[in-house]
N, C-alpha and C positions, 0 to 999 in steps of 0.2 A: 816905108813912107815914100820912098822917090821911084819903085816900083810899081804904087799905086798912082802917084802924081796928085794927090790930092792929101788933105787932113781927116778928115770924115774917116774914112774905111781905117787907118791904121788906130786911130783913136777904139773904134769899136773894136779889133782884135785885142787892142791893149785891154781894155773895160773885162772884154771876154777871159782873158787871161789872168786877168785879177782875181776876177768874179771864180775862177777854177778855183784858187790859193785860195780865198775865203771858203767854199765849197770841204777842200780838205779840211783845213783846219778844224771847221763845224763838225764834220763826221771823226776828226782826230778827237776833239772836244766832246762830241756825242759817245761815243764808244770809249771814253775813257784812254786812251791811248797815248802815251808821251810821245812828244820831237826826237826822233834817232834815226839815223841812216834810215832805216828801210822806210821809214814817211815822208822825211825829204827824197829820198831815191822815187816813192813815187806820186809825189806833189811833182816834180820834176816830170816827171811821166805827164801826170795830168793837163801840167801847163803845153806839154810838148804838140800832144794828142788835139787840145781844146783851138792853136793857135794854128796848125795843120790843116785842120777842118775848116775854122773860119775862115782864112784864106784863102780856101779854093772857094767854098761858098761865093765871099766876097767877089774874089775871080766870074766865078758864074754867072751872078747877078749884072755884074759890069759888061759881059759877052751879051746876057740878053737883054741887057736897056739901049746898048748900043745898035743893038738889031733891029730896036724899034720896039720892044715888049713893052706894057707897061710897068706900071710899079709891083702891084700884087703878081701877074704873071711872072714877072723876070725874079719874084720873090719865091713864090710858089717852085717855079721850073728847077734853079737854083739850089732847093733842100730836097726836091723828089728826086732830081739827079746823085747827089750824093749822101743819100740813105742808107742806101745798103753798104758801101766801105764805112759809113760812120757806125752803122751798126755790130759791120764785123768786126771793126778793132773793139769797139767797147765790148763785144763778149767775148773775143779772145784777151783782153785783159783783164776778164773777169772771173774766167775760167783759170787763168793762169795765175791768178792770186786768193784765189779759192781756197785750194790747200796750205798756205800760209795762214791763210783767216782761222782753218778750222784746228790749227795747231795748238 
């Protein structure tokens, strides 16, 4: 919060971070699956992963409104820049817990 200097941006990472924990839990609930280490070990992940990303996002957004973008651009530029690391962690931890799933 005193990073960003504002209320807005740390609100939205929190929501975002929420919104992962409801996310697990629905697919814990979906799949049938109980609360035991290895779902909180990775809800934990998840929240880790979802508040990393928003963050730099958020960061992003904040570099291009300040340069003068507007709202859509500075929004737009913001997720197309960090696309590809958001997609490599989400299939390297998807791959990586593959073989647990299929156990």
């Amino acid at each position: 919060m005193f990073l960003l200097r504002e209320w807005k941006m740390p609100f939205a990472i929190l929501i975002v971070a929420l919104t992962g924990i409801c996310g697990c839990l629905m697919a814990l609930w979906v799949t049938g699956v109980p609360l035991n280490v290895s779902s909180y070990t990775g809800m934990i992940m998840i929240v880790g992963i979802l508040a990393e990303n928003s963050i730099f996002t958020v960061w992003q957004y904040r570099m291009n409104r300040r340069s003068g973008g507007g709202v859509d651009e500075a929004v737009d530029y913001a997720i197309a820049l960090r696309i590809r690391p958001k997609l490599m962690t989400a299939i390297g931890a998807v791959l990586a817990l593959m073989r647990r799933f299929y156990r």
